[in-house]
Backbone as JSON, one array per atom type, in Angstrom:
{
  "sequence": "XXXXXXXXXXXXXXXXXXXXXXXXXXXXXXXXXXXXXXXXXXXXXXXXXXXXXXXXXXXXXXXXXXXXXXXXXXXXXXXXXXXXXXXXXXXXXXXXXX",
  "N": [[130.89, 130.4, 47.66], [130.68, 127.0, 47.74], [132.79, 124.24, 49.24], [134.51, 122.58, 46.94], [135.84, 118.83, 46.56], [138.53, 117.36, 45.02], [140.14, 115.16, 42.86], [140.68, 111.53, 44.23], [138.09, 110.06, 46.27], [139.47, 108.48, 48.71], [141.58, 110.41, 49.09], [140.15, 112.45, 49.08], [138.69, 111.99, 51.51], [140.06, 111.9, 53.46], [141.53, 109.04, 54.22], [143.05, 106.07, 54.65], [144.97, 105.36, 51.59], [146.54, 103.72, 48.45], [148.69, 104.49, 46.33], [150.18, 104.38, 43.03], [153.04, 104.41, 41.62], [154.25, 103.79, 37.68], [156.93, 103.82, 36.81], [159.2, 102.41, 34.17], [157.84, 100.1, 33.42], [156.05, 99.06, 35.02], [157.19, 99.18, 37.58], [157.03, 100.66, 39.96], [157.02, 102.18, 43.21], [155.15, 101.35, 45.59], [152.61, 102.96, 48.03], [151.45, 104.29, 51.35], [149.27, 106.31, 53.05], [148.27, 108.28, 55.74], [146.71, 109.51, 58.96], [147.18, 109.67, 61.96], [146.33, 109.7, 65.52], [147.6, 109.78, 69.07], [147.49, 109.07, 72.65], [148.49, 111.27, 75.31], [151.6, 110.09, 76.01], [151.24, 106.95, 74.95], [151.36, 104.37, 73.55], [151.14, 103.79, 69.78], [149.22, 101.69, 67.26], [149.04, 101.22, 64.06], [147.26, 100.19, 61.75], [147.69, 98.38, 57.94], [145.87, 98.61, 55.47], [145.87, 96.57, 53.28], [148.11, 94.29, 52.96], [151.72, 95.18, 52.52], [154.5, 93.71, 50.42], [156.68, 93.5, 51.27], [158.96, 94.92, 53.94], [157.95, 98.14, 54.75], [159.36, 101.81, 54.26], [158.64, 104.2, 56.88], [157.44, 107.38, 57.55], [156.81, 110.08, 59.69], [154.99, 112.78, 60.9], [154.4, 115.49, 62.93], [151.48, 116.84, 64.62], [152.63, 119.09, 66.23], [155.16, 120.06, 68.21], [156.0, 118.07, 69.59], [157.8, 115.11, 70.66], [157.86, 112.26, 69.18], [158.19, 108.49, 68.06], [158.9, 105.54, 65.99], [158.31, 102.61, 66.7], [157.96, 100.02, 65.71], [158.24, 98.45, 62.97], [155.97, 96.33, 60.57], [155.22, 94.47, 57.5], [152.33, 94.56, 57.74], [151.48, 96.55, 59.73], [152.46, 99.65, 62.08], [153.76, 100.72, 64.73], [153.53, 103.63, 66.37], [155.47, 106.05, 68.68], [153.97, 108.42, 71.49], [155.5, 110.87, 73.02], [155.06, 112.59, 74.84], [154.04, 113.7, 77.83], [151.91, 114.87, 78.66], [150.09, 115.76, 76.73], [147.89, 114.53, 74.46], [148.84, 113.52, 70.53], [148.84, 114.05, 67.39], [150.13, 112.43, 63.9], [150.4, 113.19, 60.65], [151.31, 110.28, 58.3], [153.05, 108.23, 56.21], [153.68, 105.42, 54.08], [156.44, 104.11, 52.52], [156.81, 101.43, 49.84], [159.49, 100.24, 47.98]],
  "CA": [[130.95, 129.17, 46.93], [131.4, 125.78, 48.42], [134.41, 124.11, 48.97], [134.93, 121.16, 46.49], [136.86, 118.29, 46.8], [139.04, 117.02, 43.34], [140.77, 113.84, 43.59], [140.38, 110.16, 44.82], [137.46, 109.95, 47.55], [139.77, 108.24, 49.89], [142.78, 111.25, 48.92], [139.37, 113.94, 49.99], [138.44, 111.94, 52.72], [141.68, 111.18, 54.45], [141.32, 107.7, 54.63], [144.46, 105.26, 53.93], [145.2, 105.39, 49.9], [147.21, 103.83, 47.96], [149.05, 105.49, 44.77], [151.03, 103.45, 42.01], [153.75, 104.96, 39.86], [155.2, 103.08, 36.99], [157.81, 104.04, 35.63], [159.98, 101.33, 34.55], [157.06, 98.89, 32.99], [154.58, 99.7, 36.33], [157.61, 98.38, 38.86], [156.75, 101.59, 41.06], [156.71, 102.43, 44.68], [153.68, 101.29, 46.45], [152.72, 104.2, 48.89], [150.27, 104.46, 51.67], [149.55, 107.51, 53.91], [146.73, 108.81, 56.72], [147.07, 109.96, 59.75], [147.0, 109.03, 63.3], [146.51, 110.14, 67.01], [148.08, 109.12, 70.3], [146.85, 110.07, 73.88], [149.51, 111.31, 76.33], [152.77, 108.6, 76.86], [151.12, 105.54, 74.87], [151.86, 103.16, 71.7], [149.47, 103.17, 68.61], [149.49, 100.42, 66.23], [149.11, 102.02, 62.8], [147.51, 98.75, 60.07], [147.36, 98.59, 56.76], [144.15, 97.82, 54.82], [146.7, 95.78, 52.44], [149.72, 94.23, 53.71], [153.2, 95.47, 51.93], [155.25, 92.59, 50.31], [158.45, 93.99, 51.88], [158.97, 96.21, 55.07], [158.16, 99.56, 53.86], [160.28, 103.21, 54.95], [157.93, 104.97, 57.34], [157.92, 108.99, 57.58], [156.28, 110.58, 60.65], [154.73, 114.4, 60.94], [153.69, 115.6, 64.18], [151.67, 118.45, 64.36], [153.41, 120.03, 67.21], [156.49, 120.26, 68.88], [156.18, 117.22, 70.74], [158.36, 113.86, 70.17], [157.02, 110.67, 68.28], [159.13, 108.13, 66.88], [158.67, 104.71, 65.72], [158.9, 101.93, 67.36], [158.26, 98.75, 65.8], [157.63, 98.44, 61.42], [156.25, 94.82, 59.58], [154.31, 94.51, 56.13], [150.59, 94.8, 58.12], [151.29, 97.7, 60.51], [153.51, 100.33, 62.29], [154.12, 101.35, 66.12], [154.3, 105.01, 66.94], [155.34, 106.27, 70.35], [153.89, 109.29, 71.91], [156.36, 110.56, 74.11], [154.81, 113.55, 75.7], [153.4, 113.25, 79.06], [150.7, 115.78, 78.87], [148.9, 115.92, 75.8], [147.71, 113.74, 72.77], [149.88, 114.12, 69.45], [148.52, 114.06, 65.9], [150.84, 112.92, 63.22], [150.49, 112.4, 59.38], [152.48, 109.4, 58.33], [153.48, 108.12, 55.03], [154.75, 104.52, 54.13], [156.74, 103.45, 51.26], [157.52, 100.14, 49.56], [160.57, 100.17, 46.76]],
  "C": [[131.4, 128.06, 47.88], [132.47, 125.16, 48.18], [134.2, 122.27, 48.11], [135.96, 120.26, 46.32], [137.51, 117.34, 45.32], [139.64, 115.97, 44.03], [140.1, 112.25, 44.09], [139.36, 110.41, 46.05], [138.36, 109.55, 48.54], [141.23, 109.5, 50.11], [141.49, 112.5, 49.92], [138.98, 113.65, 51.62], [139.41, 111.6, 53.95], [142.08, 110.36, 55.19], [142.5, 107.17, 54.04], [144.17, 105.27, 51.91], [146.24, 104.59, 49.87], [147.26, 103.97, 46.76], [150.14, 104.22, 44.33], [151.5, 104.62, 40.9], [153.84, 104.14, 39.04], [155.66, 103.58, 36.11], [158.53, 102.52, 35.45], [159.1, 99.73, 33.91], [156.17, 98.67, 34.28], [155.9, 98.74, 37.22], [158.1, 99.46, 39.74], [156.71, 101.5, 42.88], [155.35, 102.27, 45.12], [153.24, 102.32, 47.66], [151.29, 104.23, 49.42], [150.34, 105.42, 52.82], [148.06, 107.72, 54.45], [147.24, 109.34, 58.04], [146.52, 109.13, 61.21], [147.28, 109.46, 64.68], [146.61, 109.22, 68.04], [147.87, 109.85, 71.45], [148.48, 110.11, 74.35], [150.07, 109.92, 76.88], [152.12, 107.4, 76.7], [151.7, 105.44, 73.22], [150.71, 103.51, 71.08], [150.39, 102.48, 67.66], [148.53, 101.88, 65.09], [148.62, 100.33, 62.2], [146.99, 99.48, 58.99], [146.09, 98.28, 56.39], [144.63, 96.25, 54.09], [147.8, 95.36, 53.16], [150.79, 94.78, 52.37], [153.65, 94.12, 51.5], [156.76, 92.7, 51.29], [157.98, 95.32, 52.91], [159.44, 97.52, 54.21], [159.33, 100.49, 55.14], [159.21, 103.6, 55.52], [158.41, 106.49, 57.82], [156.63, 109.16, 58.72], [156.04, 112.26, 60.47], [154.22, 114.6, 61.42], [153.35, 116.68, 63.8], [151.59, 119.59, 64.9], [154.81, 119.64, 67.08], [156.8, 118.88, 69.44], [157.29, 116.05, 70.3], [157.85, 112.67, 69.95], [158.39, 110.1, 67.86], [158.41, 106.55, 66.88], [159.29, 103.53, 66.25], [158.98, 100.09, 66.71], [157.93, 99.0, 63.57], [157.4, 96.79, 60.71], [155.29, 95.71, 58.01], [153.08, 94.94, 56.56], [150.46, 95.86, 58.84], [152.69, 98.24, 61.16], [153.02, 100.36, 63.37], [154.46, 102.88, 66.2], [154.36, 105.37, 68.12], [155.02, 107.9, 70.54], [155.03, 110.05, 72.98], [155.94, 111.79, 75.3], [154.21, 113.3, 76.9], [151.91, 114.03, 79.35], [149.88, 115.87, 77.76], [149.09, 114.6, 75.16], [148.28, 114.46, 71.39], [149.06, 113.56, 68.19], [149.44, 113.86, 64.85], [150.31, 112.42, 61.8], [152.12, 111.3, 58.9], [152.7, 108.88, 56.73], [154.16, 106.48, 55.14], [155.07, 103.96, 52.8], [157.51, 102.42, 50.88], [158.68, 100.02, 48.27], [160.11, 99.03, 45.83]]
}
């Protein structure tokens, strides 16, 4: 059987989303997540499709061993740093607005 995909096209295709809770009368967390690769020991700019009204929390998930962290965060985009010297790093990222 083939493999089917349930869900939002941009949730199957693993393209930026964003999700809306509301609890509260819809005054939910805005939330946008995808992923992103960095070659060996550089910067990537991370943008939004949307800008944020407010500097969101950003979450990082490498998917090695290696070290990433973040270096710069506005409303339109994020900075992640590679820090390895030898390979390219893969991480899923996550950003949320209160």
């Amino acid at each position: 059987m083939g493999r089917t995909n349930l869900g939002a096209k941009e949730l199957c295709n693993q393209t930026e989303t964003t999700l809306h809770s509301h609890p509260g009368g819809g005054n939910g967390a805005v939330i946008k997540s995808g992923q992103s690769t960095g070659a060996k020991a550089t910067e990537v700019q991370v943008d939004f499709a949307s800008a944020f009204l407010a500097i969101p929390r950003i979450a990082l998930s490498p998917y090695s061993a290696h070290i990433v962290w973040i270096t710069e965060v506005t409303v339109n985009y994020f900075k992640w740093k590679n820090n390895s010297k030898n390979v390219g790093v893969t991480v899923d990222w996550i950003a949320i607005e209160w």
